[in-house]
PLY file of the C-alpha trace (Angstrom):
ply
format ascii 1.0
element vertex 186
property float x
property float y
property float z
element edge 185
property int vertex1
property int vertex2
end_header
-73.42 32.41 -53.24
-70.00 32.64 -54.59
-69.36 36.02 -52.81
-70.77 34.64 -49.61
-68.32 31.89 -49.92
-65.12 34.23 -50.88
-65.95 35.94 -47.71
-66.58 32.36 -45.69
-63.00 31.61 -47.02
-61.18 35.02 -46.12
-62.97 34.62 -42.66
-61.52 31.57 -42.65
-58.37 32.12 -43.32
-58.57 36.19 -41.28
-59.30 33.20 -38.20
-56.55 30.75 -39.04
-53.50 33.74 -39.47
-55.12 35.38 -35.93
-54.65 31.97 -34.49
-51.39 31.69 -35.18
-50.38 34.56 -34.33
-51.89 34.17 -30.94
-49.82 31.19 -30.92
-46.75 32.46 -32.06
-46.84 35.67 -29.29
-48.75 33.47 -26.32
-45.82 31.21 -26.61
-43.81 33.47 -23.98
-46.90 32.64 -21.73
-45.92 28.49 -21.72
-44.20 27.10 -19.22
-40.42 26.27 -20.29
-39.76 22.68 -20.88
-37.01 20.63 -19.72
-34.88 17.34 -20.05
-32.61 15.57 -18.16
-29.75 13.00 -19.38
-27.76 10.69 -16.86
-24.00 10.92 -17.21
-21.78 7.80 -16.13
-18.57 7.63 -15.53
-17.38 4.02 -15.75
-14.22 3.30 -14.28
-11.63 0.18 -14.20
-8.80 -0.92 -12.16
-5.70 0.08 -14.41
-2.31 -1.80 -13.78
0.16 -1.00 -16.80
3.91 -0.84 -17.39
3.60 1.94 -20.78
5.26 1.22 -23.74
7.94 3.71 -23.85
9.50 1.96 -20.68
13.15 0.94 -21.46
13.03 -2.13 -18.72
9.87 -3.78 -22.10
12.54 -5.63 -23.88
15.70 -3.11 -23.00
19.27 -4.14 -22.10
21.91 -2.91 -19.81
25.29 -3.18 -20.78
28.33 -3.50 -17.89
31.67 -3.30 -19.78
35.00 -4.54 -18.08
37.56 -3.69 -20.72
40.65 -2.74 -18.05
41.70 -2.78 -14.66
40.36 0.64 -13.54
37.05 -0.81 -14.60
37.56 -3.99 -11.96
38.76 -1.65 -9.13
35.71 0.87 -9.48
32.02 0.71 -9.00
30.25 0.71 -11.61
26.95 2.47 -12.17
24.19 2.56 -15.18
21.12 4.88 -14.62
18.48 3.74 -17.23
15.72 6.80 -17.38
12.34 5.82 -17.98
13.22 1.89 -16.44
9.50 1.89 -15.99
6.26 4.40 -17.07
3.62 3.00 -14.98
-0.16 3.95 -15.16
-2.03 2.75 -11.94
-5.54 3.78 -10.54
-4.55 2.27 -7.13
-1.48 2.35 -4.86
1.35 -0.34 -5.79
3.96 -1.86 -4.45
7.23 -2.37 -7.40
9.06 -6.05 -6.96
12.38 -7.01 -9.23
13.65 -10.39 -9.16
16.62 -12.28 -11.45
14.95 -15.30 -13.68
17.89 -17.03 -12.76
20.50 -16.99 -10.15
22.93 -17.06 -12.23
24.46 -14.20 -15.12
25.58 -16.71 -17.91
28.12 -17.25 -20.63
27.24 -20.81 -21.78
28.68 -22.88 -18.91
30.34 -19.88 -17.16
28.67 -18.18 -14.52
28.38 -14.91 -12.35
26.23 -14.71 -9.45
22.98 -12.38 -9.98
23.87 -10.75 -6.22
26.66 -8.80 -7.94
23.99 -6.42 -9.11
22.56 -4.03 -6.88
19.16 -1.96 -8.53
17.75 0.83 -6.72
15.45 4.01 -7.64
16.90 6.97 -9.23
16.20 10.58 -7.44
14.75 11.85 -10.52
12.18 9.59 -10.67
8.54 10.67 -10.63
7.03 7.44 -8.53
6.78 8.10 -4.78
6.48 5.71 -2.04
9.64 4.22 0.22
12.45 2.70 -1.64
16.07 0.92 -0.58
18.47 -0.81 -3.12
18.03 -4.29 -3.58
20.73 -6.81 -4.50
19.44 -8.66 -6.97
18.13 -12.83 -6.47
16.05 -14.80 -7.77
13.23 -14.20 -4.78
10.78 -11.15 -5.45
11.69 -8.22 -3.48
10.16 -4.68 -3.18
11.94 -2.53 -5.06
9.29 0.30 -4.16
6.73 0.09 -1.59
3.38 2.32 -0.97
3.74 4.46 -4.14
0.91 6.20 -5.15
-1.72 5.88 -7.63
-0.97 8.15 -11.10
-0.92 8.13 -14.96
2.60 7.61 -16.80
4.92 7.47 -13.68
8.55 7.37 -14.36
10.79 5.00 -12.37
14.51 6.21 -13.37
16.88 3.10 -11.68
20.61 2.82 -11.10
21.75 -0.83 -12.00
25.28 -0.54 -10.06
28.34 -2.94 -9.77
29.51 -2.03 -6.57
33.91 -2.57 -6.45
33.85 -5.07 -4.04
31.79 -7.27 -6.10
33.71 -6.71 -9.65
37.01 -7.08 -7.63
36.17 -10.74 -5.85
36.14 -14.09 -7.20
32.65 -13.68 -8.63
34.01 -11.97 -11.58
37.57 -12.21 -11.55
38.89 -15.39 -13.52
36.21 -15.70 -15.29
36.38 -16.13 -19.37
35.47 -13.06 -21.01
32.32 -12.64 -22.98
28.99 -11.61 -22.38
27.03 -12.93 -19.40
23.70 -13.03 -19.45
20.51 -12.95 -16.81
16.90 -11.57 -17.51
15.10 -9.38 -14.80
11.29 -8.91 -14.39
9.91 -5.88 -12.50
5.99 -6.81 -11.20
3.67 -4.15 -10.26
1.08 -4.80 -7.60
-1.94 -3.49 -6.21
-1.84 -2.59 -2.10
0 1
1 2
2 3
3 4
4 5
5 6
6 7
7 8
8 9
9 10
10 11
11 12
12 13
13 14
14 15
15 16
16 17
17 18
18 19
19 20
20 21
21 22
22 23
23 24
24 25
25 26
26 27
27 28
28 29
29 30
30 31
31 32
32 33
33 34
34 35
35 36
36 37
37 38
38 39
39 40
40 41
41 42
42 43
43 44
44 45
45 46
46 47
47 48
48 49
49 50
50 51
51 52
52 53
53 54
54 55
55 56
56 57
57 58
58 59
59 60
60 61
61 62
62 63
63 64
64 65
65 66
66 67
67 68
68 69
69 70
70 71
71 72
72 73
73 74
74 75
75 76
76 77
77 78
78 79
79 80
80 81
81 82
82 83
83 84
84 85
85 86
86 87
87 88
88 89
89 90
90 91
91 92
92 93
93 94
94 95
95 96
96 97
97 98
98 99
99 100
100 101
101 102
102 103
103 104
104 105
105 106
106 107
107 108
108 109
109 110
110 111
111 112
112 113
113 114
114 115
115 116
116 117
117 118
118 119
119 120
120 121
121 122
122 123
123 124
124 125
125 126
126 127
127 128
128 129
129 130
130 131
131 132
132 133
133 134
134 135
135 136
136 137
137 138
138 139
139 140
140 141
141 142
142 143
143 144
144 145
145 146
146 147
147 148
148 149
149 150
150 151
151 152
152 153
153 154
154 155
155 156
156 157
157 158
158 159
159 160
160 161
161 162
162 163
163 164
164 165
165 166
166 167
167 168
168 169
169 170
170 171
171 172
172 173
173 174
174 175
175 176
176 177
177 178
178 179
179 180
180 181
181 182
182 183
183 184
184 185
């Protein structure tokens, strides 16, 4: 009885190994199996002056220390004014907070100043200097979507200006005026 079950289990187990084998080589005979996984891409609007732009907190400095500097134009390019990141096409504006540059009571018109884009700038679309007011006004118009987009500007004094009565005769010291640069979707 024992023997008959020593061969029932080698049987056994001769029928289980076979099996798996069977299994093991009849795989190739399967049909593959597949999966699928959804990708999404999910996008927002994007509207951002970068940090890195020297117009976030930045100053421009005009220095009349002598007459040549009265009876020139004067002209400050500022690279980097503005890195903007945009996923649409803007429109730049620029207006003065105030109409007037100021030295406690003492004051200089903001239309002194005339702002307009630098050729080496990176951010297309149509440009023209501006003379600076206190209205908004497009700086740069239709310029296309794109990530970190340099806006190099001129900030000029033009001679006529630093030679007339809007800065001649007054005190000396610094004068004063904040500008804000809005970027807007099309």
């Amino acid at each position: 009885m024992q023997t008959t079950l020593k061969y029932c289990r080698k049987k056994r187990a001769t029928n289980i190994v076979a099996a798996l084998t069977m299994l093991l080589f009849g795989v190739s005979k399967v049909a593959a199996q597949k999966a699928t996984t959804t990708i999404n891409l999910i996008l927002a609007d994007v509207i951002a002056i970068e940090p890195g732009s020297a117009a976030k907190g930045g100053t421009v400095d005009f220095h009349y220390e002598n007459a040549s500097d009265y009876n020139s134009e004067q002209t400050a390019t500022i690279p980097n004014s503005l890195i903007i990141t945009f996923t649409h096409p803007f429109d730049l504006k620029v207006k003065a907070n105030g109409a007037y540059f100021e030295n406690g009571a003492h004051q200089i018109p903001v239309n002194v100043l005339t702002i307009s884009r630098n050729e080496t700038s990176k951010i297309t679309g149509n440009s023209k200097p501006i003379v600076l007011s206190t209205e908004d006004q497009v700086l740069v118009s239709g310029a296309d979507s794109g990530s970190k987009l340099n806006l190099d500007l001129d900030y000029t004094i033009p001679q006529a200006k630093s030679s007339s009565p809007d800065m001649l005769g007054k005190p000396e010291g610094k004068y004063t005026q904040k500008v804000t640069y809005t970027v807007s979707a099309l």
